[in-house]
N, C-alpha and C positions, 0 to 999 in steps of 0.2 A: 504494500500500500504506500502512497506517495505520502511524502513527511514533509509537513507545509516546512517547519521548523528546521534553516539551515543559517550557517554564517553568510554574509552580506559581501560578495566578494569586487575586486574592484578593476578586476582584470579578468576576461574570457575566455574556459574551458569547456570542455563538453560535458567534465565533470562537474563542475557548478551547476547549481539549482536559482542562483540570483545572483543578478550581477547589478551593480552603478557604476561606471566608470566617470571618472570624475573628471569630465575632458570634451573635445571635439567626437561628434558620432562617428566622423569618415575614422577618426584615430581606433575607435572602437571598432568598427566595423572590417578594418584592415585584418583583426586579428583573428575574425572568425571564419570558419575554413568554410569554401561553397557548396552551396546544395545543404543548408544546416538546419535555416531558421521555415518552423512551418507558418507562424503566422506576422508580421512584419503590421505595425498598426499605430502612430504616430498622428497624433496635430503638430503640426511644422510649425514656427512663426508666421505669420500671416504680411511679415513686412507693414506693420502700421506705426512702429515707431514707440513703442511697448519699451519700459523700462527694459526690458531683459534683450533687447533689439536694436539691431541702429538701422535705421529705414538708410533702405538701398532701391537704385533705378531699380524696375520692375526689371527689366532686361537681366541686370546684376545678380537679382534673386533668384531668377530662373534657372540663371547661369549656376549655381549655388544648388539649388534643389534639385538640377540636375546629374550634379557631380554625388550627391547622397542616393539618390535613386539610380544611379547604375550600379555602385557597390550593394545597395539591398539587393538588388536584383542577382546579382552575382551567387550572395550569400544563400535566397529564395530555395528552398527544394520548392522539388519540381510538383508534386502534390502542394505547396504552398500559397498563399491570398498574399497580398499587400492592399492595407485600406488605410487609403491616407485623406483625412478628415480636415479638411477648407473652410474656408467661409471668403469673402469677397477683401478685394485688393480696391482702395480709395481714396480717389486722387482730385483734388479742385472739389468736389460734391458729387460726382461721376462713380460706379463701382466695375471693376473688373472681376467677374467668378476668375476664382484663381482654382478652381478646378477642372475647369475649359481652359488656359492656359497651360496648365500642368498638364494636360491627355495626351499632347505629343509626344512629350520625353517619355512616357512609358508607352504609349503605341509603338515609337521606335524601336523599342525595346522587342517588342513582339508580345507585350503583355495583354493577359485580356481582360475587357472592361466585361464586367459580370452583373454588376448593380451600380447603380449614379444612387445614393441613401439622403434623403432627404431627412435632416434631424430638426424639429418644428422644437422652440420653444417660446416660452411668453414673455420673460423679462428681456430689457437689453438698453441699449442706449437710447432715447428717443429724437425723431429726427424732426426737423419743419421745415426743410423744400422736398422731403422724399418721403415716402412712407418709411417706417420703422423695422431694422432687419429683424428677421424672429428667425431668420432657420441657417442652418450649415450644412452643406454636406461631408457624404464619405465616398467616396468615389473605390469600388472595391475591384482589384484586377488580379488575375490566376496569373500563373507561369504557364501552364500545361491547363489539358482539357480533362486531366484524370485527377480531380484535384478534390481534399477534402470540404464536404457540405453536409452536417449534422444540422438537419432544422426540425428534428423532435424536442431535442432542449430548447430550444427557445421560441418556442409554440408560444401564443397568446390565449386565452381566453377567447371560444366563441360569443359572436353578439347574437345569437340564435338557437344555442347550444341542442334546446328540443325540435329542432326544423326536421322534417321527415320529407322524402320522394312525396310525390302524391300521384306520379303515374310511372308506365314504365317497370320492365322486372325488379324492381328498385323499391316497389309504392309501397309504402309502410316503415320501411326501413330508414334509420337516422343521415340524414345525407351529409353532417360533418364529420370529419374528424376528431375522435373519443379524447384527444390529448391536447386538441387546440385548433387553432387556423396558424398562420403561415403570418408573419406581423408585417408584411409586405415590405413596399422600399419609402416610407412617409415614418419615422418614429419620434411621438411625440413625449418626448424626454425629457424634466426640466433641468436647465443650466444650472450649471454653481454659480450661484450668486450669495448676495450677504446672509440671508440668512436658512442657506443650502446648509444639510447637518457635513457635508464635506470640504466647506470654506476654507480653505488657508490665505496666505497674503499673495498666492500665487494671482494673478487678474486674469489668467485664461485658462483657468483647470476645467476638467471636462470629468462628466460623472462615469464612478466606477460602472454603474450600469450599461451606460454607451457598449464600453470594451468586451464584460460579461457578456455580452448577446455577441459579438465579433467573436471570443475565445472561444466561445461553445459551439458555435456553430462551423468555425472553422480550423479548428484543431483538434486530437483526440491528447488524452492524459499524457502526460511526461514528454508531450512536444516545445520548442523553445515558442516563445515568446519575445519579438524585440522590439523595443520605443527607441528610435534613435534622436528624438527630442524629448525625454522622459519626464522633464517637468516636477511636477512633486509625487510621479511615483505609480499614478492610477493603473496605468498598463498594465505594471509588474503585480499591483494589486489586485490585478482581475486574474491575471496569470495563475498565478500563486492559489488563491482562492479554490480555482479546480483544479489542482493537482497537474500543472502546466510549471514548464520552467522559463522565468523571466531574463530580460537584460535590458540595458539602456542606460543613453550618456547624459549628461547633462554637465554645463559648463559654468552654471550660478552657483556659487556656494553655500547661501541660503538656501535654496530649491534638492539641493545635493542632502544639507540635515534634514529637511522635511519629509523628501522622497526615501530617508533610512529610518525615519522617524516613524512614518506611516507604514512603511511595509512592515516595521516590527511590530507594530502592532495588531495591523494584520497577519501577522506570524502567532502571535500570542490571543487572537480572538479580539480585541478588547477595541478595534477600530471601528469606528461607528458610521456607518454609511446607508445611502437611503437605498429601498430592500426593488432588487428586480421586478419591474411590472405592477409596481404600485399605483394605482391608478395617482392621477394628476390632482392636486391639490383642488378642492372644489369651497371657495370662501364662503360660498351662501348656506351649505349643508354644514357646513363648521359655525357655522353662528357667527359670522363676522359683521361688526357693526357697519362696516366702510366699504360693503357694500352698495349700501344707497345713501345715490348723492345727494348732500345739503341742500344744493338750491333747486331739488326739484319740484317743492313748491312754490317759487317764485317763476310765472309763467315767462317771466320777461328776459331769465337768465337761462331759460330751457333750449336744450341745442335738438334739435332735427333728428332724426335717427332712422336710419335707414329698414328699420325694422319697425317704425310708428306707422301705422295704415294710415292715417289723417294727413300725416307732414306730405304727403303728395296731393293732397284732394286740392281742385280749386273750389274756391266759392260762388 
């Protein structure tokens, strides 16, 4: 049986169960031998100029993220995924999907694009000449066509659950699947934000959840795991979690305590993270006061809604 419970190591072997390397990813990536890693799963920097980044020409970056993605690639077995999870590049008020920019470098590759994952959530910046970003993707690409895909673990919840045939040699019989449906390519996941129970001072950490549905469905037990922007650690902590072996570099040295901080405790049980497939926070069934707004008895400060039957009628 796999022993979540090993030393934290800081250089890559095949003997190791976790690694941080405390440094550049290519430096890390050099050392591990090809055809190794099954699942390969990183949020890169986005180049917006993020304390832990120094914004670079978009050209520059690409140039950058392409020198990391031939080496994973290298690294990739051939049953292996790579899902490298984007959000938008932006410039003057303009955005660039920086995962429509990135599809070449691993097209040329000979990589295949498997799912474009839509990750929907609700909080974020808000904006006033754009609408306001709520989602990111994960852009997911195989090496090979023989490659692992377990989607019984990470079945959802039918919205239907007692639906039967009603005709057909079928009729009567339950026409879902007993385990779940299939969570498609839209998951709506909420972000760490302030008061996410996985917050650290990190400002672009991504929930353990996210990776958990990535590790289980595209890995089996005791295969590596690598974040070659590791962050504070979530990766290794989904890794670890199912009995997967982690690695990943990271070059902050605050981020470096936090990501050894977190996984030990994730080693030890005692990390507290919000649980797979919990449905989304609902304020109105929690009794939240701040649901409804103050001035909406005041008719005069009442805004339109696209959902008011009236606010369209004329008189």
């Amino acid at each position: 049986m796999f022993n979540k419970k090993h030393e934290i190591a800081d250089k890559f072997s095949i003997s190791e169960h976790t690694v941080i390397h405390p440094g550049d990813c290519l430096d890390l990536l050099k050392t591990v031998p090809s055809e190794t890693i099954q699942l390969i799963v990183t949020s890169p920097p986005y180049n917006l100029g993020k304390e832990y980044e120094k914004k670079l020409k978009l050209e520059t970056y690409l140039d950058q993220q392409a020198a990391v993605i031939r080496e994973c690639y290298r690294t990739l077995a051939p049953s292996g995924s790579i899902c490298w999870q984007v959000g938008n590049y932006v410039e003057n008020g303009y955005i660039i999907p920086l995962d429509a920019v990135l599809y070449p470098i691993f097209s040329d590759l000979g990589l295949r694009l498997r799912n474009r994952v839509v990750w929907h959530f609700e909080h974020g910046l808000h904006c006033t000449r754009r609408f306001s970003g709520r989602y990111e993707t994960i852009i997911w690409f195989t090496k090979t066509d023989d490659y692992v895909f377990n989607l019984d673990p990470v079945r959802v919840p039918q919205k239907y659950p007692g639906k039967k045939y009603f005709k057909g040699p079928n009729a009567g019989h339950y026409s879902c699947n007993p385990l779940g449906k299939n969570p498609g390519d839209l998951w709506v996941i909420p972000n760490v934000k302030s008061n996410h129970v996985e917050k650290t001072e990190h400002p672009c950490q991504f929930p353990v959840e996210l990776v958990e549905r990535l590790v289980l469905s595209m890995t089996n037990e005791d295969q590596w795991v690598l974040d070659p922007f590791l962050g504070t650690g979530t990766s290794i902590i989904a890794a670890i979690r199912h009995g997967r072996r982690g690695a990943g570099a990271e070059t902050v040295p605050k981020y470096i305590r936090l990501a050894r901080q977190r996984i030990r405790q994730e080693m030890d049980g005692t990390l507290r993270t919000r649980p797979m497939n919990k449905p989304v926070y609902d304020p109105i069934e929690a009794g939240n006061s701040l649901t409804v707004a103050p001035w909406t008895g005041n008719q005069g400060m009442a805004q339109p809604s696209l959902l008011d039957k009236s606010a369209g009628k004329q008189g």
